[in-house]
N, C-alpha and C positions, 0 to 999 in steps of 0.2 A: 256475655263476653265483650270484650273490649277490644277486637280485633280492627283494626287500619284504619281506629278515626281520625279524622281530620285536623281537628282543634278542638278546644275546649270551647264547651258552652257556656262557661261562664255562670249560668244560672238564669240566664236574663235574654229578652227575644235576639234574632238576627241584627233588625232593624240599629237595637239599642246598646249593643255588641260592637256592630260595624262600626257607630260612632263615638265610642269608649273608645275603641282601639285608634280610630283616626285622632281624637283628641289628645291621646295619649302619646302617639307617635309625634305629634306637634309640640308635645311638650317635654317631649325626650331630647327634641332634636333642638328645642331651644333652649332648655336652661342644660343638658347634657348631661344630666341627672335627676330620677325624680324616686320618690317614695310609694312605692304599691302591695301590694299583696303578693306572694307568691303566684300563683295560679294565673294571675291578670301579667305579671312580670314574666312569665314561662311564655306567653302568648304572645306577647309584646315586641319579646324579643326576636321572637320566628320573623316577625314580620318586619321589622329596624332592619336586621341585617341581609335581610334580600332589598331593600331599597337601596342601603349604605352599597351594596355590590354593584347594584343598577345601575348608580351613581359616581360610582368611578369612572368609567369610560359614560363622558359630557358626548352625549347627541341628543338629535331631538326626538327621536323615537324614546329611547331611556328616560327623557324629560316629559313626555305625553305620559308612561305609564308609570312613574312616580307621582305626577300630577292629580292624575285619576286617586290617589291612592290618601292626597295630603292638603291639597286644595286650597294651597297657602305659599303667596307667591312668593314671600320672604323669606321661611323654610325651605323651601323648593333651589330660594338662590345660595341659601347659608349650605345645604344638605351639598349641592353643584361643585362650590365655591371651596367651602370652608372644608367640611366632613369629612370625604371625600378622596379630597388628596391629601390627609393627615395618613390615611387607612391604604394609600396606592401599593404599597410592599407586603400588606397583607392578605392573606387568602382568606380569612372568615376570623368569628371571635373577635368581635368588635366592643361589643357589649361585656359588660361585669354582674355579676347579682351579689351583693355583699346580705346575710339577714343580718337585721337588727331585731326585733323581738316580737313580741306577740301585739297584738291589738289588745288594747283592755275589753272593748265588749263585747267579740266574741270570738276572739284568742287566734285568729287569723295569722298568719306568717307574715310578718312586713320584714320588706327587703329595699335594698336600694340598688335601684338599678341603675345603669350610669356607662359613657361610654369612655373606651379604653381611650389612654392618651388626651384626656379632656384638657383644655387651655380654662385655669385660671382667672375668671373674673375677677377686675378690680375690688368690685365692691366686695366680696366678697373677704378679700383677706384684708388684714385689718389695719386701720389709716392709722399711721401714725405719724406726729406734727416732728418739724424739724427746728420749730420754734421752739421754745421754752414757755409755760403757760404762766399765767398772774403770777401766782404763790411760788413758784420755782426764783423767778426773777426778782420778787419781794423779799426771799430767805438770801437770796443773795449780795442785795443792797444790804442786809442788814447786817451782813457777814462781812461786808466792805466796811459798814461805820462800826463795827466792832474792830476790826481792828486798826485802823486809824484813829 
């Protein structure tokens, strides 16, 4: 039976568990969306939003035992800083899991997990010039000596 486990095993030791999830929660909290597996996404997210929670009310106690947890002082100031007080109106349900489809080699659930109210990266959407490029500006000249 499967009565009052903890968390998922993953499949893989403690050791190499603890640091999947640490690296993952680093990379949650920086690009504020990433693509995992089901199962690793289920996990992940237990543990994002008890930090995101921790994280709202700024002390240094809350800042010691997110610290323990991410060990990344730029995260640590973005999670403080940024995160944080997007989420202050909110009780829980921070995070999303949208699926998208199977893995090809061994049909795995991939999902995207991603946090609610996420801010838009520049790079991200898509540049476009306010200039006019070469061949725009060339049809145009020509469209001038045509008709003159």
């Amino acid at each position: 039976m499967h009565h009052r486990a903890g968390f998922r095993v993953l499949g893989i030791k403690a050791s190499r568990r603890k640091a999947l999830l640490k690296n993952m929660l680093i990379s949650l909290f920086r690009h504020e969306r990433i693509k995992t597996t089901h199962a690793r996404a289920w996990e992940l997210r237990r543990h994002a939003e008890k930090l995101i929670t921790r994280a709202k009310k700024d002390s240094v106690h809350n800042r010691r035992i997110v610290w323990k947890k991410l060990r990344d002082k730029a995260i640590l100031t973005k999670l403080f800083t940024v995160i944080a007080p997007r989420f202050s109106l909110r009780n829980g349900g921070y995070t999303r899991m949208l699926k998208l489809s199977f893995r090809k080699g061994d049909a795995a659930h991939i999902v995207l997990l991603e946090l609610l109210d996420r801010e838009e990266n520049d790079s991200s959407k898509k540049k476009t010039s306010t200039t006019p490029t070469k061949k725009k500006e060339q049809a145009e000249k020509k469209t001038l000596a045509s008709v003159s």
